[in-house]
C-alpha positions as CSV (number, residue, x, y, z in Angstrom):
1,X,-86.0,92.0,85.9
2,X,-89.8,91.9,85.1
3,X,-92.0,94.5,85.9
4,X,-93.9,92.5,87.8
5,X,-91.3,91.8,90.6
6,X,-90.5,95.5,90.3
7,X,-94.5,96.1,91.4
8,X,-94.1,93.5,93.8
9,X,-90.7,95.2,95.4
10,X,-92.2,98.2,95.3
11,X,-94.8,97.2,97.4
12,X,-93.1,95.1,99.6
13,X,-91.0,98.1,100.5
14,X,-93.7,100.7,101.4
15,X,-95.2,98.0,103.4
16,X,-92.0,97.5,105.1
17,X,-91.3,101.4,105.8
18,X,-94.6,100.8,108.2
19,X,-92.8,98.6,109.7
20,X,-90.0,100.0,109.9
21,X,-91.7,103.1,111.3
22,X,-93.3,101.0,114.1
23,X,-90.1,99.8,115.1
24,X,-88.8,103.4,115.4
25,X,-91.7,104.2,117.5
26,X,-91.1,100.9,119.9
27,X,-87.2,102.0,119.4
28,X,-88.3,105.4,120.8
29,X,-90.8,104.2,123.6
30,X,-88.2,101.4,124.9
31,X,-85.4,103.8,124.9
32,X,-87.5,106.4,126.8
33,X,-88.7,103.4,129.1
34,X,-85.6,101.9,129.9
35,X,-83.3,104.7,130.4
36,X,-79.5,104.4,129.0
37,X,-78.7,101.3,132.0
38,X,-81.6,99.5,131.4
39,X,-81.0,99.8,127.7
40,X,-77.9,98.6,128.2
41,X,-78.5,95.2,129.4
42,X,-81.5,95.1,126.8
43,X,-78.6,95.4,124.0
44,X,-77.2,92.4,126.2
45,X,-80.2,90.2,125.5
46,X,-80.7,91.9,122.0
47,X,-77.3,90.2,121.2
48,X,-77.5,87.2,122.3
49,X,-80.8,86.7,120.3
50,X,-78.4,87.2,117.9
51,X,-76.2,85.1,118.2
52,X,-78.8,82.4,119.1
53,X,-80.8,83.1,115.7
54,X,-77.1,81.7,114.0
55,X,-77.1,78.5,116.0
56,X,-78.4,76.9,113.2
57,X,-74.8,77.4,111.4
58,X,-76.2,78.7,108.5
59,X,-78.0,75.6,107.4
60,X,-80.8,77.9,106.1
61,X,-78.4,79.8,103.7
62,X,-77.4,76.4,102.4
63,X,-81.5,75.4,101.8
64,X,-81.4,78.9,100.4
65,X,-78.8,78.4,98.1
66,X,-79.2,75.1,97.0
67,X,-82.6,75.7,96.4
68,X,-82.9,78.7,94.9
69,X,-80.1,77.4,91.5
70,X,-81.8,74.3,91.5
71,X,-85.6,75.3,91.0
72,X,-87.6,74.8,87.8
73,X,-85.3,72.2,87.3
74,X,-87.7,68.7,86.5
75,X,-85.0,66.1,87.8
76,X,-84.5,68.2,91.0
77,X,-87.8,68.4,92.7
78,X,-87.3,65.1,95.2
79,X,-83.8,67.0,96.1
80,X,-85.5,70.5,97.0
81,X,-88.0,68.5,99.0
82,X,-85.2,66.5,100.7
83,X,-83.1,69.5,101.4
84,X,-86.4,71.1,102.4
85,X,-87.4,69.2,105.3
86,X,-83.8,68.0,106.3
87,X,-83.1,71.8,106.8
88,X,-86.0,72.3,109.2
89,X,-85.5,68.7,110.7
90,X,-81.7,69.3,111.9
91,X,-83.3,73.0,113.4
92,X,-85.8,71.0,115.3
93,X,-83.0,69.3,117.0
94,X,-80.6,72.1,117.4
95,X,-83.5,73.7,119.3
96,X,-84.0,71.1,122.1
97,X,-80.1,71.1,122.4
98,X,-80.0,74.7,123.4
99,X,-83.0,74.1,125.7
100,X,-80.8,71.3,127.8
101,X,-77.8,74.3,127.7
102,X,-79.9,76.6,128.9
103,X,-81.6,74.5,131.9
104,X,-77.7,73.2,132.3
105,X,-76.6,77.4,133.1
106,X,-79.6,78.1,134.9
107,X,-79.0,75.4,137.6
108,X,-75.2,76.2,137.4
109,X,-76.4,79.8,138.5
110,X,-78.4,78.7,141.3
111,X,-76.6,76.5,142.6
112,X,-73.7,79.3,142.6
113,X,-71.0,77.5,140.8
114,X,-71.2,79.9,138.1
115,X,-71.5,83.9,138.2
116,X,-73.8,86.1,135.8
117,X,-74.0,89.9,135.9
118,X,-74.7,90.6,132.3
119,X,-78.3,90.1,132.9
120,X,-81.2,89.0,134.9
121,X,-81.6,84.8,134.9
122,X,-85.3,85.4,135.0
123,X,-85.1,86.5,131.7
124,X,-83.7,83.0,130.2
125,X,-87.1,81.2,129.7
126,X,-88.0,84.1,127.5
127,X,-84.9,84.7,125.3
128,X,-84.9,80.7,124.8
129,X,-88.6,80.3,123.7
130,X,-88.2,83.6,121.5
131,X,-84.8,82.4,119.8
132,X,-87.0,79.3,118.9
133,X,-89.8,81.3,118.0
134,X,-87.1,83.6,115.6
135,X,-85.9,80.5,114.1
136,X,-89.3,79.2,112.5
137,X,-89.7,82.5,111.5
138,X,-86.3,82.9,109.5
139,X,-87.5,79.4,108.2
140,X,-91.0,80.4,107.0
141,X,-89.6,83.7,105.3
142,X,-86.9,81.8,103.7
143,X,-89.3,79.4,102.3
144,X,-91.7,81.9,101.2
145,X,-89.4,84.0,99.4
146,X,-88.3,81.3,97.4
147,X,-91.7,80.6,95.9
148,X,-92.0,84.1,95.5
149,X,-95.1,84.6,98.3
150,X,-93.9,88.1,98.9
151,X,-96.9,88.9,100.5
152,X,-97.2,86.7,102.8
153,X,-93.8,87.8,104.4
154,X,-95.8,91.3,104.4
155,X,-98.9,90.4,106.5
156,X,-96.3,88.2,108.8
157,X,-94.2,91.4,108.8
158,X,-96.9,93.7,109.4
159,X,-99.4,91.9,111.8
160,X,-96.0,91.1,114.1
161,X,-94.8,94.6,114.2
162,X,-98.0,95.7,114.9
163,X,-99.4,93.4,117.9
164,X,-95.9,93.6,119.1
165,X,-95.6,97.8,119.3
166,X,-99.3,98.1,120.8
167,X,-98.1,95.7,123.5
168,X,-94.9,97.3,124.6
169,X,-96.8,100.6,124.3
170,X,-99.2,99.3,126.9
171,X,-96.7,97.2,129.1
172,X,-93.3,98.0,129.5
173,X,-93.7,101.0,132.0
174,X,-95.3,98.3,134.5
175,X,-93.0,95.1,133.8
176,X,-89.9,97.0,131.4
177,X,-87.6,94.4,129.6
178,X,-90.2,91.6,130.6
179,X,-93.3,92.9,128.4
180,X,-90.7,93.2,125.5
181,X,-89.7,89.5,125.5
182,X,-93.2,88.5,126.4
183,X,-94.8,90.2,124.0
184,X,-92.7,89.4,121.0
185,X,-93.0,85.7,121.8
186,X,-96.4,85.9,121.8
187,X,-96.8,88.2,118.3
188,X,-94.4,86.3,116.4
189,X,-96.2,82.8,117.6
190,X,-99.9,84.3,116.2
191,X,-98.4,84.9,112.8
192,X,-96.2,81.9,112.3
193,X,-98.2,78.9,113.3
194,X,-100.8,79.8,110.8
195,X,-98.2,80.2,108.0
196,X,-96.5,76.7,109.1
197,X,-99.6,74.8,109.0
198,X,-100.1,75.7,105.6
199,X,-96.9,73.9,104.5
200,X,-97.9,71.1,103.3
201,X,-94.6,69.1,102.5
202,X,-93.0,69.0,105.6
203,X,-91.7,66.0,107.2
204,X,-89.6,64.9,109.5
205,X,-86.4,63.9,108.0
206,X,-82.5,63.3,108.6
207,X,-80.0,61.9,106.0
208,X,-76.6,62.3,107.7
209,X,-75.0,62.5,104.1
210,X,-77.2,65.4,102.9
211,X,-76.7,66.8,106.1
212,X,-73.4,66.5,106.0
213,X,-73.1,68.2,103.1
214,X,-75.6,71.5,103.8
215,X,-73.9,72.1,107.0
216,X,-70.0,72.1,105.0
217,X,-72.2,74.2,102.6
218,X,-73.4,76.7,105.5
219,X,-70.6,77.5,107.2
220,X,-68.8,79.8,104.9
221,X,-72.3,81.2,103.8
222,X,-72.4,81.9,107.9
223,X,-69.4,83.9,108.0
224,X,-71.0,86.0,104.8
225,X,-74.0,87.0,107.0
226,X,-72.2,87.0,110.3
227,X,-69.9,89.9,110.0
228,X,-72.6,92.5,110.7
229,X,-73.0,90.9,115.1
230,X,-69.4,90.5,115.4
231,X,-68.5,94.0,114.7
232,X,-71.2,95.1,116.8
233,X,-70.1,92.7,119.6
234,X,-66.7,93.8,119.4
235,X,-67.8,97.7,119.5
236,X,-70.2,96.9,122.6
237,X,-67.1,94.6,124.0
238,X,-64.9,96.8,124.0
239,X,-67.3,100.0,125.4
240,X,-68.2,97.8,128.1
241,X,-64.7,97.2,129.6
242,X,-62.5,100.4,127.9
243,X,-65.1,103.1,128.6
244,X,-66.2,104.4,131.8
245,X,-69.8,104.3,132.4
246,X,-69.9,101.6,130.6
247,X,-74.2,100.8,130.8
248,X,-75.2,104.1,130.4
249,X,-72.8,104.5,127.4
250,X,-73.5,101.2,125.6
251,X,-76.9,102.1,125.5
252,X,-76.4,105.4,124.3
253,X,-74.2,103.9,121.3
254,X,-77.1,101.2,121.1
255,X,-79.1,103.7,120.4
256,X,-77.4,105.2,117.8
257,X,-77.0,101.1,116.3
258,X,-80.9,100.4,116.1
259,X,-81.6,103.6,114.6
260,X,-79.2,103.6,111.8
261,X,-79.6,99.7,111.2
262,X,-83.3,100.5,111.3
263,X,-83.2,102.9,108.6
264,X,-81.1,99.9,106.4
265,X,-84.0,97.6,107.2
266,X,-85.9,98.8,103.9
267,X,-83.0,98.7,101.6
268,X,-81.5,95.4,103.5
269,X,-85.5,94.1,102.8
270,X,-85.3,94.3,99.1
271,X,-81.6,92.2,98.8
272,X,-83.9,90.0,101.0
273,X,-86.5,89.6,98.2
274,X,-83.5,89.3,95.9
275,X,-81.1,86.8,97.2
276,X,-82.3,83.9,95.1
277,X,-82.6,85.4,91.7
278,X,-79.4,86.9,92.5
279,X,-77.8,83.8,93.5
280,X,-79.8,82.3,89.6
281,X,-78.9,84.9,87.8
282,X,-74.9,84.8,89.1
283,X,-75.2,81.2,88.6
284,X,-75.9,81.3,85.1
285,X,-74.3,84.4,84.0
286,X,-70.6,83.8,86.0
287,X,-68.6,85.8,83.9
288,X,-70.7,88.8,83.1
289,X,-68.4,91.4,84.6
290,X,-70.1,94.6,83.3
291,X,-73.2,92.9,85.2
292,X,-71.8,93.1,87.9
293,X,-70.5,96.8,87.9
294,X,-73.8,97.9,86.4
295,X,-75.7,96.9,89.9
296,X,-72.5,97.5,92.0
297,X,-73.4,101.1,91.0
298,X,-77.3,100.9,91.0
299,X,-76.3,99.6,95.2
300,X,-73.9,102.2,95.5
301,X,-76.2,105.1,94.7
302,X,-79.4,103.9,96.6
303,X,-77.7,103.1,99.9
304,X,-75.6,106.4,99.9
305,X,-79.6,108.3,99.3
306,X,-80.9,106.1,102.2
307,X,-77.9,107.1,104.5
308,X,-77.4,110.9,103.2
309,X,-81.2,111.7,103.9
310,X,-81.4,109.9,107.1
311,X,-78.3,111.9,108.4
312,X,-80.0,115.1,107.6
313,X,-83.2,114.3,108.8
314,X,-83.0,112.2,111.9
315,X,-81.1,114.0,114.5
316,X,-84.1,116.5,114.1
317,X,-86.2,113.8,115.2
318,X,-83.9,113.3,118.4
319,X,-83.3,116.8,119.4
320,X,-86.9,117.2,119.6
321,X,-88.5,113.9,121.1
322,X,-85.2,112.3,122.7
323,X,-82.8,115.1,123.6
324,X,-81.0,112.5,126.6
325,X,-79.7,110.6,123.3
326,X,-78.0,113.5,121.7
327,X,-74.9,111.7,121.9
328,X,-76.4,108.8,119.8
329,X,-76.9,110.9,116.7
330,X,-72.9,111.2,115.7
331,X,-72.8,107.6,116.3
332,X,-75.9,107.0,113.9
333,X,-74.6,109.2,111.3
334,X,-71.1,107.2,111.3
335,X,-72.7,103.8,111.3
336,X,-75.1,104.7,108.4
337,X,-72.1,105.2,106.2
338,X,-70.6,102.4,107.5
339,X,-73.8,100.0,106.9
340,X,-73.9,101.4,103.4
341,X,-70.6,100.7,102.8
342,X,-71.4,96.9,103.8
343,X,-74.6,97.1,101.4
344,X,-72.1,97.0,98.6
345,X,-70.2,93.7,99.7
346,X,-73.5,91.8,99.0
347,X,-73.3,90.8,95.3
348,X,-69.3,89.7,95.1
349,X,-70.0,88.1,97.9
350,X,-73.4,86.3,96.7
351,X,-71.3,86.1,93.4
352,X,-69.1,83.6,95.1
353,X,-71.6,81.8,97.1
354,X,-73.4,81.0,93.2
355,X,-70.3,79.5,92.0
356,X,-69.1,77.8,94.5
357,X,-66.7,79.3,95.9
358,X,-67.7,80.4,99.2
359,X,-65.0,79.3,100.7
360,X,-63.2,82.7,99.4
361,X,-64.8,84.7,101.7
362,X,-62.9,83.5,104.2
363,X,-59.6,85.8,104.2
364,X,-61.8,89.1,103.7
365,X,-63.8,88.1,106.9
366,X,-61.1,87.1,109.0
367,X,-59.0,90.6,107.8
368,X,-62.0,92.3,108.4
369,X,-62.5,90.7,112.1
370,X,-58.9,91.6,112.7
371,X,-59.4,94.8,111.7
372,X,-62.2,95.4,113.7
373,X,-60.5,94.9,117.1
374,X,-57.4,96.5,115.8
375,X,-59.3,100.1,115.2
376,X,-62.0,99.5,117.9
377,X,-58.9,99.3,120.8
378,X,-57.0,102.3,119.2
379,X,-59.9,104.4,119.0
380,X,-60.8,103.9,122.8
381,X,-57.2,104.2,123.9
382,X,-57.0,107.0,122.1
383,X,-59.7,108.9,123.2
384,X,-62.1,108.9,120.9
385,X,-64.6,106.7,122.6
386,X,-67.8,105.7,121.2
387,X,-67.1,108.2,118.3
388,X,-64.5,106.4,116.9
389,X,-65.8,102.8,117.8
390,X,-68.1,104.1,114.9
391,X,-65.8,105.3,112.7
392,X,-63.9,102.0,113.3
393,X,-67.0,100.5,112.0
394,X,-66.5,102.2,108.8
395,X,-63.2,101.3,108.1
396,X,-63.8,97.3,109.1
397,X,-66.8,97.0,105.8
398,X,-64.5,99.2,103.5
399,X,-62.4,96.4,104.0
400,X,-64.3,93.7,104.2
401,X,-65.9,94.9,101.1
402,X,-62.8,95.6,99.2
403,X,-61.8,92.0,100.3
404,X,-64.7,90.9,98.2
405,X,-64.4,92.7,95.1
406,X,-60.8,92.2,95.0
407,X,-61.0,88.3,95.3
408,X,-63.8,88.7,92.5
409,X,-61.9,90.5,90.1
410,X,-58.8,88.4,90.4
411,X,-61.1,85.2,89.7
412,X,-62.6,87.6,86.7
413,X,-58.8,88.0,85.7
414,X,-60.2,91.6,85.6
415,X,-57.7,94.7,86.1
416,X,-57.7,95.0,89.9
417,X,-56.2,98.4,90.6
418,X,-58.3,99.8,88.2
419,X,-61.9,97.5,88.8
420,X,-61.7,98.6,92.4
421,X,-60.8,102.5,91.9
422,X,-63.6,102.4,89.3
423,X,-65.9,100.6,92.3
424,X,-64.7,102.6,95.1
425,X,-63.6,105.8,94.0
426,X,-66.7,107.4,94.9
427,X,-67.9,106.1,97.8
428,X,-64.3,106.1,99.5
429,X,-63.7,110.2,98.7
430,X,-67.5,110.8,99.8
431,X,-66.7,108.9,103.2
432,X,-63.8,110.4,103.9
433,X,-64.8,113.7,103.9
434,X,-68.7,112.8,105.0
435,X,-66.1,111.9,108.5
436,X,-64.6,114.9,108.7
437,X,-67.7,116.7,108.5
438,X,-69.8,115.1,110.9
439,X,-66.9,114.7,113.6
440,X,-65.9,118.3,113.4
441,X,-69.5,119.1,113.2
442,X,-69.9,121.6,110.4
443,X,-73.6,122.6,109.1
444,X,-75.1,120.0,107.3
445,X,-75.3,121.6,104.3
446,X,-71.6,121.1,103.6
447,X,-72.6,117.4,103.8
448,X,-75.6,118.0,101.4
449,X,-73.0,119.3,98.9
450,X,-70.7,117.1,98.9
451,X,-73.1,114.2,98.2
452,X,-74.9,116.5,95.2
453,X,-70.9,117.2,93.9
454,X,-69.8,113.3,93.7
455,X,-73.3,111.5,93.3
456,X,-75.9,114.5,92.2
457,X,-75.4,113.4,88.2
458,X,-75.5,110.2,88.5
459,X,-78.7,110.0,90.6
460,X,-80.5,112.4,88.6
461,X,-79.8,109.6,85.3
462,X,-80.8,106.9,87.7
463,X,-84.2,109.0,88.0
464,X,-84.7,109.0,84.6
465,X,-84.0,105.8,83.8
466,X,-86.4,104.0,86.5
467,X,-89.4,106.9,86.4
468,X,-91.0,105.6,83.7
469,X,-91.4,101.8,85.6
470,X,-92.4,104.3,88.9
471,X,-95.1,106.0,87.1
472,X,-96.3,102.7,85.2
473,X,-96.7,101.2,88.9
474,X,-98.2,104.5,90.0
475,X,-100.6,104.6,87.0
476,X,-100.1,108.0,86.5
């Protein structure tokens, strides 16, 4: 990796900690707004932006993908361009069609031949012009970050999370889940009109055989980057009809969700920068095993940092300024480990997706779906409520992630039992006892020793090896 895309990371990432500490704030001020029922049916609408924003089946991860190992490549340019504007063309047109579905289930509503208690009608309008608004904007990013324009992604980034915290700041007391919607529309439009104009090469185009094949393309790749919203929709299923109080306790373990997934934003951010010269560099070097180990471990130890530090440090933060989510903090802490834990699925899995075979992530997903409902249901009926919907969590990426690496390593014909205890050997006896410890709520401290036993060596030679390129950056 050159040094210059290690500057550029680098930066990308501070700039993206502002964000990310914006986002805490408006996290902070809409939770303190909203109040644990009104933050419930905001996670309502939060989740179906999400699954709106995958509409598209994936037909970005295909342009993604099929761009990103067929650039630089002379004969291939009329292709990218092709795959290029058919992407955005068929997203265009998936658009309108969830415009007519919407005006169909608002009518259906007032007319009273269909019931709706999940959440206000009068917020439709909104959540269908901002799903729109989202799309362009996972378009632009994904389009930028193939030609490397890092920086632009930064000042879209930035200038968004900006306009957008200053307006909830000054609007949500008066109009509450409105303001949100409103004002994200609104920010996200200011920065991604500008950006879209300044793409030259688009047209509108549809080949139903290159279609065709992008969207056969994209729907495995849309399971790999789908897993994440159906475990949370089964955790804030199954809260909403197995535990009592449901509102005011979905938004409680919503809480803990946006925190813990916001602290993942920066690390989640750099595989973001990554995914095509990952998916160029797996392409080309297919067999490299030891590769593959190498950064499985460089993963391993920064998202175990990220989630250690954050456990430590947060609940500080929300015994002091937020002491009506004290129940959220166990549920962050469980769902940082388990979002770490997922971290690590991402290059078997974009291993696969290089070399064709995508389809194998099938079976790990489906297990891992099963999974998920399995443990969620046990964990309610047994009593452990919101607590163990978290530590459910866990358990559903270990194995989804195992899934991965164990599919990889047969295709390696590697030595399974013994790639996977050399992959997981750490980071399953550090989770294990980082549960214990948090559930039975010991001192902290216990938890900072533990971490400094299994990982302290190994961080301190990662130090050493990557201070040098720090302090070339740093000019010091």
């Amino acid at each position: 990796m050159s040094l210059e895309f290690v500057k550029a990371s680098f930066s990308y990432v501070i700039t993206k900690y502002v964000v990310i500490i914006l986002n805490f704030l408006r996290t902070l001020i809409v939770a303190a707004a909203l109040g644990p029922t009104s933050l419930g049916e905001y996670a309502f609408i939060v989740i179906l932006l999400e699954y709106m924003h995958y509409s598209n089946l994936g037909i970005f991860h295909a342009m993604n993908k099929e761009v990103s190992v067929n650039l630089g490549k002379a004969n291939k340019e009329k292709y990218i361009s092709r795959v290029i504007n058919n992407t955005i063309s068929f997203q265009f047109l998936n658009s309108l069609f969830l415009g007519l579905l919407f005006i169909l289930f608002y009518l259906l509503e007032s007319f009273a031949i269909i019931e709706n208690d999940l959440l206000d009608s009068n917020y439709l309008l909104y959540i269908f012009i901002l799903a729109a608004v989202y799309q362009v904007k996972s378009f632009i990013f994904v389009y930028l970050r193939l030609f490397d324009e890092f920086f632009d992604i930064v000042k879209i980034e930035l200038f968004s999370a900006i306009f957008v915290f200053t307006g909830i700041y000054l609007f949500i007391d008066q109009f509450g889940i409105s303001a949100i919607l409103f004002i994200s529309i609104v920010g996200n439009l200011l920065v991604i009109i500008p950006s879209l104009r300044k793409i030259q090469t688009l047209s509108f185009l549809i080949e139903k055989p290159l279609l065709k094949s992008l969207i056969l393309l994209a729907l495995p790749l849309l399971l790999f980057n789908f897993l994440v919203l159906l475990t949370t929709s089964i955790d804030r299923i199954m809260i909403s009809q197995l535990v009592s109080s449901n509102k005011a306790t979905l938004g409680i373990f919503h809480f803990g969700y946006l925190l813990s997934f916001g602290v993942m934003t920066a690390f989640n951010s750099v595989i973001f920068l990554l995914v095509p010269k990952v998916l160029r560099q797996f392409n080309s070097h297919s067999r490299d095993v030891n590769l593959m180990l190498v950064q499985t471990k460089l993963v391993e130890n920064t998202v175990m940092f990220i989630a250690v530090i954050s456990i430590i440090i947060l609940p500080i933060f929300i015994r002091e300024f937020m002491p009506q989510y004290f129940q959220s903090i166990l549920v962050m802490q469980f769902l940082l480990l388990a979002y770490s834990i997922n971290g690590l699925a991402f290059l078997p899995g974009t291993h696969l997706i290089a070399n064709d075979w995508q389809l194998k992530l099938i079976p790990s997903f489906l297990l891992a779906l099963t999974s998920a409902c399995i443990l969620n249901f046990l964990s309610i009926v047994l009593g452990y409520g919101i607590y163990g919907v978290a530590i459910a969590t866990i358990f559903t990426f270990c194995i989804y992630t195992f899934g991965l690496f164990f599919v990889y390593l047969r295709l390696m014909k590697e030595p399974v039992f013994r790639g996977l205890f050399r992959i997981f050997g750490k980071v399953f006896i550090f989770s294990f006892f980082a549960i214990i410890l948090l559930y039975e709520r010991l001192p902290i401290y216990f938890l900072l020793v533990l971490y400094l036993v299994i990982y302290g060596v190994e961080i301190f030679k990662l130090f050493k090896t990557y201070y040098p390129t720090l302090k070339s950056y740093l000019g010091w």
